[in-house]
N, C-alpha and C positions, 0 to 999 in steps of 0.2 A: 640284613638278609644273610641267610647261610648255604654256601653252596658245599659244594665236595670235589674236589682236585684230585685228579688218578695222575698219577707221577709216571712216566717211562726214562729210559736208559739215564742222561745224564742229568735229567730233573731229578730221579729218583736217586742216581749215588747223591746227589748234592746234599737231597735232604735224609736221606738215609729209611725210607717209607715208600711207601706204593700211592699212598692217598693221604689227604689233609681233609678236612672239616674247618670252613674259615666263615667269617663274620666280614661281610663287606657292604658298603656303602650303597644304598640304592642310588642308581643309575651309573654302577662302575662296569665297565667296558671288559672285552676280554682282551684287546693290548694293555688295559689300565694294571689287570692282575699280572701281566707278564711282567709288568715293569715294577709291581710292588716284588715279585720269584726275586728279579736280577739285583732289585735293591737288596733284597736279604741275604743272596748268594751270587756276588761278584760273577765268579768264575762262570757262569750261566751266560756273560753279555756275548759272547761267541754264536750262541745256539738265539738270540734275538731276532734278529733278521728273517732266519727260517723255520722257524718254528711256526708251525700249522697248528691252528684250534678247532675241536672236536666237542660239541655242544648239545650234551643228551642226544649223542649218536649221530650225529651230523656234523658236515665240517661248515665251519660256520668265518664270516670276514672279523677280523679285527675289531672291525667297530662294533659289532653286536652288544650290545645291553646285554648284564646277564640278571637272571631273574631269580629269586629265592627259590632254594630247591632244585637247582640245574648241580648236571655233572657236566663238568669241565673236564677236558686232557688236554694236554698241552703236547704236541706230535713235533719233535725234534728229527730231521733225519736221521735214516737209517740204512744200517748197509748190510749187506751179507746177503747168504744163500748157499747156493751148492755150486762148485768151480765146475 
C-alpha cells in the first residue's frame, strides 16, 4: 500500500522535504511508521514520545491501521507565537 507523509519542523529538516510517498506493508500502524522515520533518522528519537498523528485530517491514536491512499502527518511540538 502507498500512503503520503507531510513532513513538519524537525521531521521535515531531517529529511530535507515537506512530504514522501512510501510503500508499506498492509496492516502497518501509524507508531509502526514512526519507528521505521527514527530508524532512518536517529536524531528524531527526541520528538518520539510526543509526536501526535494526523490521519487524513484527523488526529488519530497510535495504533490506528493505516490504509492505502491515507495522508499521514506526523505533529511534533510546537512553540511560538507573538510575546
Amino acid at each position: 500500500m502507498t500512503i503520503t507523509l507531510k513532513l513538519f519542523a524537525a521531521y521535515q529538516e531531517a529529511y530535507g522535504v515537506s512530504e514522501l510517498q512510501l510503500t508499506l506493508s498492509p496492516g502497518t500502524t501509524a507508531s509502526q511508521l514512526l519507528e521505521q522515520i527514527v530508524t532512518q533518522h536517529p536524531e528524531l528519537e527526541q520528538w518520539r514520545k510526543v509526536t501526535k498523528f494526523g490521519i487524513n485530517f484527523n488526529f488519530a491514536p497510535p495504533e490506528t491501521v493505516l490504509q492505502d491512499g491515507d495522508e499521514v502527518v506526523l505533529i511534533p511540538p510546537v512553540s511560538g507565537g507573538l510575546n
